[in-house]
C-alpha positions in Angstrom: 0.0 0.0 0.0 0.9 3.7 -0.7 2.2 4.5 2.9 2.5 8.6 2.1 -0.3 8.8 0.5 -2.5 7.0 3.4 -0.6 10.0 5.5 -2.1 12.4 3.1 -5.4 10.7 3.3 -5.2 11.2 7.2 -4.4 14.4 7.6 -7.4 15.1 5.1 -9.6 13.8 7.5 -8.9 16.3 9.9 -8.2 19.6 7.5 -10.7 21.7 5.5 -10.3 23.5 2.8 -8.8 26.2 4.9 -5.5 25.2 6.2 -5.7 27.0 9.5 -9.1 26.0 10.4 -8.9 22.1 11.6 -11.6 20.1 12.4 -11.5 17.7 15.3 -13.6 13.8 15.2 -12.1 13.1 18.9 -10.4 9.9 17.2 -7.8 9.4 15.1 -7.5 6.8 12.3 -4.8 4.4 10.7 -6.1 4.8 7.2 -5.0 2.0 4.1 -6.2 2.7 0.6 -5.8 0.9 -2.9 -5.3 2.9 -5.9 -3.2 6.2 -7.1 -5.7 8.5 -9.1 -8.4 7.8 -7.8 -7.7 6.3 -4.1 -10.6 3.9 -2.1 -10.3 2.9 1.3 -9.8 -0.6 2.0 -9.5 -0.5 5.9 -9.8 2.5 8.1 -9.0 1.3 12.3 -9.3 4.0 14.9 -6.1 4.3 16.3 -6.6 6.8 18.8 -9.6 8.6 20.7 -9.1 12.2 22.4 -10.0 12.0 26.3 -13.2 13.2 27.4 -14.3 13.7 23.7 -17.8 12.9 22.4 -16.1 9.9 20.3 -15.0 8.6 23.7 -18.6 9.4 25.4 -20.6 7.5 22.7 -17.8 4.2 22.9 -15.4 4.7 20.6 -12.4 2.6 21.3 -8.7 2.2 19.6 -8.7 -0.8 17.3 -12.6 -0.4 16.2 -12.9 -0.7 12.5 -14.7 2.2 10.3 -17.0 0.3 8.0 -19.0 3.5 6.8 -18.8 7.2 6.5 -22.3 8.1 6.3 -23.5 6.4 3.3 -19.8 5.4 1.9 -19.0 1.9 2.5 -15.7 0.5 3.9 -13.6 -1.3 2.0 -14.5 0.6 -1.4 -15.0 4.3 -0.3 -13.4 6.9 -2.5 -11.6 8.4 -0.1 -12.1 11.8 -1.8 -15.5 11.2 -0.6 -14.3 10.3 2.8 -12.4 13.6 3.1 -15.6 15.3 1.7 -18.0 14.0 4.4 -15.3 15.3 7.5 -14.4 18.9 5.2 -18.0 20.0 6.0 -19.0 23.1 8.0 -18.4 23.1 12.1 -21.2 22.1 13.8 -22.1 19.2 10.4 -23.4 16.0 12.0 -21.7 13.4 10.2 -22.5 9.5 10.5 -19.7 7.0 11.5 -20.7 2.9 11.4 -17.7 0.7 13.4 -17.2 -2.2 14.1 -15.6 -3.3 17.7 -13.0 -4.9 18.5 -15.4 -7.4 20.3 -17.4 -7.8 16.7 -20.4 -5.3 17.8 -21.7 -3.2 15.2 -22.5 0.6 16.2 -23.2 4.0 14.5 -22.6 7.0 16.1 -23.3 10.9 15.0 -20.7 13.2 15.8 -20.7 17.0 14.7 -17.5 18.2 13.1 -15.8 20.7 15.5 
C-alpha cells in the first residue's frame, strides 16, 4: 500500500479547505487505501480517541474498525469522498458505522468541530 499517501489521506480527514481552520472527530484513524488516481479505502482502524471527547462518550475505542462514513462503504470508499463528508462546516453532523474490537456493530453521529 501507498504509505504517504495513506498519511495524506489522514491528515485530510482532519483539515478543511482552509489550512488554518482544523476540524476535530475526537479519534484518530490508521487509514490503508488501494489505488493512485483515484484512491478507495480498503481499511480504516481507529487508532486513537481524544479523552473526554464525544467519540469517547458514545464508545469509541482504539482498534474499532470504520466500516461507513455516512453512506460510503468501507472497503470501497473513494476516499475523496471520505475527506468530503469530514471537510463539512463546524457544527455538520456526520455518521460513523464501526465495528468493535469485540465484533459489535454501532453507529454513532458526531458533529465536526
Amino acid at each position: 500500500m501507498f504509505r504517504l499517501l495513506i498519511l495524506v489521506i489522514v491528515a485530510g480527514f482532519c483539515m478543511t479547505g482552509n489550512a488554518a481552520e482544523k476540524k476535530e472527530l475526537g479519534f484518530k484513524l490508521d487509514v490503508t487505501v488501494k489505488g493512485f488516481f483515484s484512491p478507495e479505502v480498503t481499511t480504516a482502524t481507529v487508532k486513537s480517541v481524544t479523552p473526554d471527547s464525544l467519540a469517547e462518550t458514545l464508545g469509541v475505542r482504539a482498534g474499532d474498525r470504520l466500516i461507513s462514513i455516512v453512506d460510503c462503504k468501507i472497503p470501497g470508499c473513494p476516499a475523496s469522498v471520505a475527506k468530503d463528508y469530514i471537510s463539512q462546516d463546524i457544527g455538520t453532523k456526520v455518521t460513523f458505522e464501526f465495528i468493535s474490537e469485540a465484533g459489535t456493530n454501532y453507529t454513532i453521529a458526531i458533529p465536526l468541530q
